[in-house]
C-alpha positions as CSV (number, residue, x, y, z in Angstrom):
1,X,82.7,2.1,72.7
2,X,81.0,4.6,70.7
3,X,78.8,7.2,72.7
4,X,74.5,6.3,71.6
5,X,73.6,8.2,68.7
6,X,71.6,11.3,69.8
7,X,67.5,11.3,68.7
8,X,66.8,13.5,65.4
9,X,65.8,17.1,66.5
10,X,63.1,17.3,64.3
11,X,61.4,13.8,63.5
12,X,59.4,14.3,60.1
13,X,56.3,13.3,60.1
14,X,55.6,10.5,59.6
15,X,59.1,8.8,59.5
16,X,60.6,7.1,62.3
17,X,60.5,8.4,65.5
18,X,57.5,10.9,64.0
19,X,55.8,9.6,67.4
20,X,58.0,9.9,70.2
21,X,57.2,12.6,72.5
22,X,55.4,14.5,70.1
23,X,51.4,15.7,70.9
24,X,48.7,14.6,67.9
25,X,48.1,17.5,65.7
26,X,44.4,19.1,66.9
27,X,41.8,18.7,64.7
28,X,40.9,21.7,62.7
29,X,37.4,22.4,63.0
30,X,35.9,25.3,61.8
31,X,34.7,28.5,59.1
32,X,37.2,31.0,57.7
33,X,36.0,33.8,56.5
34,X,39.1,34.8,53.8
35,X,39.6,37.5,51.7
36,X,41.0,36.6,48.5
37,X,43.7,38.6,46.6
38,X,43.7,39.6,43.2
39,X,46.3,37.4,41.0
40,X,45.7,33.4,42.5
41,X,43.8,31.1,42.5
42,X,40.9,30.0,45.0
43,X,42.8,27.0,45.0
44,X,45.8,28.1,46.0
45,X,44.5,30.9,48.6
46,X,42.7,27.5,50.3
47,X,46.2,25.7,50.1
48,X,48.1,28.3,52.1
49,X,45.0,29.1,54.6
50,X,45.0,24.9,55.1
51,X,48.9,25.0,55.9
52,X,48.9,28.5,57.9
53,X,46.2,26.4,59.9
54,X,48.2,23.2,60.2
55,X,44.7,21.8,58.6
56,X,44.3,18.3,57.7
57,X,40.8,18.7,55.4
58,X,39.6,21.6,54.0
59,X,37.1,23.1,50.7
60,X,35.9,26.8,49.9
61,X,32.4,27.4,49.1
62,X,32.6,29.3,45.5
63,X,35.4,29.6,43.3
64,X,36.6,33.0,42.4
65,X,38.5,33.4,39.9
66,X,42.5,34.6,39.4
67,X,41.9,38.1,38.9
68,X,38.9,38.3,40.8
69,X,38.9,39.0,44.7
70,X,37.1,39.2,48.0
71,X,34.7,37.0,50.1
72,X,35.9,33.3,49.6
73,X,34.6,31.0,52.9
74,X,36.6,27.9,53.7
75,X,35.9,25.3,55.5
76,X,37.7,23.0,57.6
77,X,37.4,19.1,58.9
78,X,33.7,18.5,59.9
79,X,32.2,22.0,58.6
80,X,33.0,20.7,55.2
81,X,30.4,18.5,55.4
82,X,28.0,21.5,55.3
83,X,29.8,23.4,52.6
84,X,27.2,23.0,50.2
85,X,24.3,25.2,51.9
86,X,27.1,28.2,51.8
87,X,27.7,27.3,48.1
88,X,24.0,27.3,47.0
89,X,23.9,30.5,49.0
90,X,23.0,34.0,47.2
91,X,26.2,36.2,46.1
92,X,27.1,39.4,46.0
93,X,29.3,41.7,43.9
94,X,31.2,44.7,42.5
95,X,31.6,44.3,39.3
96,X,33.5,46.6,37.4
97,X,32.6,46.6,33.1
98,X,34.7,48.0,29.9
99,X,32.3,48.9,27.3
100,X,33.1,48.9,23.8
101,X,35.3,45.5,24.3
102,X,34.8,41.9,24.1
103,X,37.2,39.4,24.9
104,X,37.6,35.7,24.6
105,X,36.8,34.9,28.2
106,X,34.8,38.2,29.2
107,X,37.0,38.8,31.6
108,X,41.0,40.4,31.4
109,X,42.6,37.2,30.8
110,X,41.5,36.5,28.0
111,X,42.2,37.7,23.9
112,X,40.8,41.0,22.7
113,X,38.1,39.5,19.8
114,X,36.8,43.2,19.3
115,X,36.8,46.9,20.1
116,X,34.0,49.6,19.0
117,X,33.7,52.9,19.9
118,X,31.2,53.7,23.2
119,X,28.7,55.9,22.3
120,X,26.0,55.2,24.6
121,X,25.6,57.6,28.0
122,X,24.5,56.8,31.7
123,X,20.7,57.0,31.1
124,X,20.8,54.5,28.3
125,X,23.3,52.2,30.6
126,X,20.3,52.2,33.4
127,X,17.9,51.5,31.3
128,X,19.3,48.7,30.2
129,X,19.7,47.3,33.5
130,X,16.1,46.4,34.1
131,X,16.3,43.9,31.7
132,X,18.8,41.9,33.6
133,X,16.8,41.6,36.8
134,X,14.8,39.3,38.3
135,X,14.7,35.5,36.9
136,X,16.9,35.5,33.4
137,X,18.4,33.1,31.4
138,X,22.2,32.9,30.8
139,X,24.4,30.5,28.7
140,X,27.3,29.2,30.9
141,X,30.6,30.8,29.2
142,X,33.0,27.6,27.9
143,X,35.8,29.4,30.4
144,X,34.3,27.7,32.9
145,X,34.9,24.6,35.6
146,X,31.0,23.0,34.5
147,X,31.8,19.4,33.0
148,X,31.0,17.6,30.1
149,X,31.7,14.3,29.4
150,X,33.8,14.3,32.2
151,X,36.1,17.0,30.9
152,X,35.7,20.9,32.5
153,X,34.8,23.5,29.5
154,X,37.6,25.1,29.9
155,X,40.1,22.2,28.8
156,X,37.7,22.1,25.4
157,X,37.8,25.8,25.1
158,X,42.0,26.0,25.2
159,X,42.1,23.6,22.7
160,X,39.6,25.3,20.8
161,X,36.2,23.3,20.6
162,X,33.0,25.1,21.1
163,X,30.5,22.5,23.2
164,X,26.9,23.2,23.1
165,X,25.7,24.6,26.4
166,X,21.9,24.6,26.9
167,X,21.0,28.3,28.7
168,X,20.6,28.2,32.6
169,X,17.7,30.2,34.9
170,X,19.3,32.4,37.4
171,X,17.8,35.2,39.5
172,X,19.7,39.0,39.5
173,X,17.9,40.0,43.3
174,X,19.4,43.5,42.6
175,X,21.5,45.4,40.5
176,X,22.6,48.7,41.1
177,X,24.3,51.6,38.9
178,X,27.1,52.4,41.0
179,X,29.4,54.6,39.1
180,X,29.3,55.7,35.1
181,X,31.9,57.1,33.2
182,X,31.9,55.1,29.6
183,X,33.7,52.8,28.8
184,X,34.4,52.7,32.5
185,X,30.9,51.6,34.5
186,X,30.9,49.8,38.3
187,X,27.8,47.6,39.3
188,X,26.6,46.1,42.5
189,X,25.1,42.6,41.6
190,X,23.1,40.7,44.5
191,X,22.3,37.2,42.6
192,X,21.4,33.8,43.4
193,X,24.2,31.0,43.4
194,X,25.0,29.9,39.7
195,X,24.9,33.2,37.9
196,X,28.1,34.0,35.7
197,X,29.1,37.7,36.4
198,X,31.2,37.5,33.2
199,X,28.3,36.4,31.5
200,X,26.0,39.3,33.0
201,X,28.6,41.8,31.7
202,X,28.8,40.4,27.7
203,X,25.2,40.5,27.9
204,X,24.5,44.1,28.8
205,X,27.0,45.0,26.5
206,X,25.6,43.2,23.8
207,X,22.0,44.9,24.5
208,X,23.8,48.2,24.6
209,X,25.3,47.4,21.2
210,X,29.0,48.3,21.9
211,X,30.3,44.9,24.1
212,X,31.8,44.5,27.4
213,X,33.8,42.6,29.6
214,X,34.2,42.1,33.0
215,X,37.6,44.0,33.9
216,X,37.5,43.4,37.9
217,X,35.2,41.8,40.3
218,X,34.9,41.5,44.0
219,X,32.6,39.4,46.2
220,X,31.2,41.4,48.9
221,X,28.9,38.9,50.9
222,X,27.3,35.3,50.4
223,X,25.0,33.6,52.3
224,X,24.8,35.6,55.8
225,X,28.6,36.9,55.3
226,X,30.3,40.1,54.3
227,X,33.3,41.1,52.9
228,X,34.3,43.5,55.8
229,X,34.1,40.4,58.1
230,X,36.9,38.7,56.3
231,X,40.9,37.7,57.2
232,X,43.5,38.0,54.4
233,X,46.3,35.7,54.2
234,X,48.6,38.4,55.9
235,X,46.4,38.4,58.8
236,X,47.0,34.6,59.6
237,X,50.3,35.3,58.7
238,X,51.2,37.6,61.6
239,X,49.3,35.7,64.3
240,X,50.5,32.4,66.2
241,X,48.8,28.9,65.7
242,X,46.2,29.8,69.1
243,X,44.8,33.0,67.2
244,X,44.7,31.4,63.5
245,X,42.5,29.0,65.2
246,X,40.6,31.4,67.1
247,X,39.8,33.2,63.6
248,X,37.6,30.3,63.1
249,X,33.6,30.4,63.6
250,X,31.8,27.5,64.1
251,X,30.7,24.8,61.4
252,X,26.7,25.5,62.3
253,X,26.9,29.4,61.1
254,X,26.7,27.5,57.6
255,X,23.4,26.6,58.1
256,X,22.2,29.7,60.6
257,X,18.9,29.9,58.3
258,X,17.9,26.5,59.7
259,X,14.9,26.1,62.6
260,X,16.6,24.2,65.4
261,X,16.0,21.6,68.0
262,X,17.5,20.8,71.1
263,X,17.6,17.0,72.5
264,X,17.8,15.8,75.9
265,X,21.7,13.6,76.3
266,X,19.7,10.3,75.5
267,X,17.9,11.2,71.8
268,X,21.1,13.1,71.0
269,X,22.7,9.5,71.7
270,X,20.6,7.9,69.5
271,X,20.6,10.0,66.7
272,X,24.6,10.8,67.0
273,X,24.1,6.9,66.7
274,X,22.0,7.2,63.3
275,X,18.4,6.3,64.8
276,X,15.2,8.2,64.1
277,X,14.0,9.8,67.7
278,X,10.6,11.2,68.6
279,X,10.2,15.3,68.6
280,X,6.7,16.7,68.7
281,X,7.6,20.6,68.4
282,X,9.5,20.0,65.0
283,X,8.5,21.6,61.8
284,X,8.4,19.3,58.8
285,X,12.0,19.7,56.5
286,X,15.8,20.0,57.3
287,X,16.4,20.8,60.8
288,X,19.6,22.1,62.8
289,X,20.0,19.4,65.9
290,X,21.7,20.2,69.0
291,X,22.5,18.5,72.5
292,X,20.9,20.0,76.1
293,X,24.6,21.4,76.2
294,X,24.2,23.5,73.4
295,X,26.9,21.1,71.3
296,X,25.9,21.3,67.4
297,X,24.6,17.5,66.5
298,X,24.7,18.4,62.5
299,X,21.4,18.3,60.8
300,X,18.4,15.8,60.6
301,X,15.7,15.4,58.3
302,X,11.9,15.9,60.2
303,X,8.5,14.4,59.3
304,X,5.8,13.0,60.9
305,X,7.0,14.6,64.4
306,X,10.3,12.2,64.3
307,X,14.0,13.4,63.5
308,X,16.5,11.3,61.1
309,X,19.8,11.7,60.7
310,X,20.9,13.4,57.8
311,X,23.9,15.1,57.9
312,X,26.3,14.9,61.5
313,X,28.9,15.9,63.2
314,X,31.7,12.7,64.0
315,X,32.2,14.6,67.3
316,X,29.4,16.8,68.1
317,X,30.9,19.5,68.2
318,X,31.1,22.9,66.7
C-alpha cells in the first residue's frame, strides 16, 4: 500500500486546501503617507505599496505623474471611502521651469515644438509671477486623465486630435521665486486641488515671451501632510509585515479639518445602523462621528440638531 500523499507546503490561495490551517489575511485598514520616485507611475507605486502591505483595496489621492515625485497618500480598505476630502485638498510644489522651450506635453516626456533664446533676467521673472496668483483661469493640457466622451485626453492627444477644452478657475494660494538662473528657474507653488503645474509653467513662459516647460516637479504637502512625513518604497521594503502595518495612520486624519461629535454606545448603534439620531451641540454641515470609546464612526451629515449617516465605517474603526 502506498504511504498517504503528504499536504502541499504552500497551498495557493485560493486553490484547494487554500483553507486548512491557514489564519484569514487581516484587513488592511489605514493612510500611507508614500513618497513617490521619479520614473513610475502613481499607479504602479500604489500596486507595490498594496502588495508590500498584503492589501486587499487600495486608491491614492492625486495622481503624479512618471517623472514627477513626492507626496502621493494612499489609502487602504475603509479609509478609501474618505479619499476624496484628501483629493479635493490644496497642493503643494517644487516646480522646477526651462525657459526658452516648449514641448508637446510641457513637461520632459514630451517632443521639443520650439526653442528661443532666454533673454529675460530675474526681476522680470518675478514680476511676472503676480499675474499667476490668486484665482486664474487655466485650460486643462490634452496630456491629461480628464475624459471626454468617455475617452481620457490623453488617448485623443497620441493619436493626434485636438478636443476643445473650456478653461477651468483655480486658485495659486502662493507662489514663490525660489531660485533663478535662466533658462534654469525653481518655484514653490501652494494651489488649490485641480491646478495643472505643467500648465502654470507654459503660461509664465508664454507671458515672458520665450516658453517653458515644466522639467521636474515634487509635491511637498497636500491637505494637512508634508513631504518630510512620507515612507518610500525602500522603507516598506526593509521592514516586516507588523511595522508596514504600523506605518499606517488612521482613516479619520483624512478628514482632521472636520468638527466632531462623540455618541453615547446606543446613538452610535443607531447611526452605525443608518438612522438619524438626536444631537443638540452639533453645528449645521458634515460632521466627524465617533463612539464614547473614541472608535471613528465615519461621517454624518447635521441639520436641525439631528445626525444622518453619510459616509461610515463597516467596522467602526480607525
Amino acid at each position: 500500500m502506498n504511504p498517504p500523499a503528504a499536504p502541499h507546503p504552500n497551498p495557493l490561495p485560493g486553490g484547494e486546501g487554500a483553507n486548512v490551517g491557514l489564519r484569514p489575511r487581516e484587513p488592511i485598514n489605514g493612510v500611507l503617507l508614500l513618497n513617490k520616485p521619479v520614473g513610475i507611475t502613481s499607479n504602479a507605486a500604489l500596486q507595490k505599496a498594496k502588495r508590500l502591505l498584503n492589501a486587499k483595496k487600495a486608491g491614492h489621492t492625486g495622481t503624479l505623474d512618471p517623472f514627477a515625485d513626492g507626496l502621493l497618500p494612499l489609502c487602504f480598505g475603509e479609509a478609501t471611502k474618505f479619499s476624496a476630502y484628501l483629493l479635493d485638498a490644496d497642493k503643494r510644489y517644487r516646480a522646477v521651469l526651462q525657459l526658452g522651450v516648449t514641448t508637446t506635453t510641457g513637461d520632459p516626456e514630451g517632443e521639443v515644438l520650439d526653442a528661443r533664446e532666454v533673454a529675460v533676467d530675474c526681476v522680470a521673472v518675478a514680476a511676472v509671477l503676480s499675474r499667476f496668483t490668486g484665482e486664474i483661469e487655466q485650460i486643462p493640457p490634452m496630456h491629461s486623465a480628464l475624459k471626454h466622451q468617455g475617452r481620457p485626453l490623453y488617448e485623443y492627444a497620441r493619436a493626434g486630435i485636438d478636443i476643445e477644452r473650456p478653461p477651468r478657475r483655480v486658485t495659486i494660494r502662493g507662489l514663490d521665486l525660489l531660485e533663478c538662473t535662466p533658462p534654469r528657474v525653481v518655484l514653490d507653488v501652494r494651489c488649490s486641488a485641480g491646478t495643472y503645474i505643467r500648465t502654470l509653467a507654459q503660461d509664465i513662459g508664454a507671458a515672458l515671451g520665450c516658453g517653458a516647460h515644466l522639467t521636474a516637479l515634487t509635491r511637498l504637502g497636500s491637505g494637512g501632510f508634508d513631504l518630510a512625513q512620507a515612507h518610500t518604497l525602500g522603507d516598506l521594503e526593509g521592514l516586516d509585515a507588523a511595522e508596514r502595518r504600523g506605518l499606517l495612520l488612521p482613516a479619520d486624519v483624512l478628514v482632521a479639518h472636520l468638527p466632531t461629535v462623540e455618541l453615547d454606545a446606543a446613538d452610535a448603534l443607531a447611526l452605525c445602523q443608518g438612522r438619524s439620531v438626536a444631537h443638540a451641540a452639533v453645528r449645521p454641515g458634515l460632521t466627524r462621528v465617533y463612539a464614547a470609546s473614541r472608535a471613528f464612526l465615519g461621517l454624518a451629515d447635521a441639520a436641525d440638531g439631528r445626525l444622518v449617516p453619510r459616509r461610515l465605517l463597516a467596522t467602526g474603526q480607525t
